[in-house]
C-alpha positions as CSV (number, residue, x, y, z in Angstrom):
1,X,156.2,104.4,154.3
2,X,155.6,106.1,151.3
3,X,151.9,107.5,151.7
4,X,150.4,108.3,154.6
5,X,149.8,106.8,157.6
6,X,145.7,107.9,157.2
7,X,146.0,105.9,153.7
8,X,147.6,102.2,154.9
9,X,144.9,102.4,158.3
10,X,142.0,102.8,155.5
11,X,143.7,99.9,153.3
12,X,143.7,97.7,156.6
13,X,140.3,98.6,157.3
14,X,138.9,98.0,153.8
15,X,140.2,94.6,154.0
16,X,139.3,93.6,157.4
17,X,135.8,94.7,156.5
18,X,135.6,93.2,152.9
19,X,137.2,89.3,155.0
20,X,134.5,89.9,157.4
21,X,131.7,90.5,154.6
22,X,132.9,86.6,152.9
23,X,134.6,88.6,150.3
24,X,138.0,87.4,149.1
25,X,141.2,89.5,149.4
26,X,144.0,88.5,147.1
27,X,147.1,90.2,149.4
28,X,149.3,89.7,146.4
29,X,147.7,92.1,144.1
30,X,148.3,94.9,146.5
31,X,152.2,96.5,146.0
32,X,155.0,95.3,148.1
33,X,155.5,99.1,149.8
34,X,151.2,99.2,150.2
35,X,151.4,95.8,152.3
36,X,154.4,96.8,154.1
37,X,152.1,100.0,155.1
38,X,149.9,98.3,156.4
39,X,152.1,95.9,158.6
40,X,153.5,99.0,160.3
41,X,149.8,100.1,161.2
42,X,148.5,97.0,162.0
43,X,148.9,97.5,165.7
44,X,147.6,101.0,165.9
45,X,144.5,99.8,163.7
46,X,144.1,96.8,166.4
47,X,143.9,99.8,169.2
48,X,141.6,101.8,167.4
49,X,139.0,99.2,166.7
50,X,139.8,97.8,169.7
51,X,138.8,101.0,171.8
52,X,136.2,102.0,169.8
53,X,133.8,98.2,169.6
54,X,135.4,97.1,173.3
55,X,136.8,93.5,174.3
56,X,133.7,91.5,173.9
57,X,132.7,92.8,170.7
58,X,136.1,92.3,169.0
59,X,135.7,88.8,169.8
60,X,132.1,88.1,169.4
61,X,131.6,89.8,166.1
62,X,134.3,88.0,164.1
63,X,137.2,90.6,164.0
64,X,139.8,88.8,166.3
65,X,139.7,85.8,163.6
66,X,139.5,88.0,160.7
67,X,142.5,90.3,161.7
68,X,144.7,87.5,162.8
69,X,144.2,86.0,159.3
70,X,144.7,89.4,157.6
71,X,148.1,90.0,159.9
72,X,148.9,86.5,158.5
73,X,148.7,87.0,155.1
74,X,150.4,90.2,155.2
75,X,153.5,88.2,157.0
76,X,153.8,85.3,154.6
77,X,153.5,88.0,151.2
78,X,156.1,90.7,152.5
């Protein structure tokens, strides 16, 4: 990774959040090492929100369909 691990957790989050809104996220405009970032935090972002909005929450409120897609996006463009 070349920035740090702070930077590719905020990247992940801004798009989770921007999915969630209805706003598109074109994964390809973001750079090859930024997406690869962000693949290596996915899991440790997952945890975080996770813990912090509980079981029900991540499921009810739209996250657990908007991160899958996210994770999937990133996978197919790296």
């Amino acid at each position: 990774m070349k920035r740090s691990q702070s930077y590719y957790l905020k990247r992940v989050s801004a798009c989770v959040e921007k999915l969630r809104s209805g706003e598109n996220v074109n994964i390809e405009t973001i750079s090859i090492d930024t997406r690869e970032g962000m693949k290596k935090v996915f899991n440790e972002y997952l945890e975080g929100l996770w813990l912090r909005i509980g079981d029900t929450a991540f499921n009810k409120i739209d996250y657990r369909n908007t991160t899958d897609y996210l994770f999937e996006q990133l996978e197919i463009n790296t």
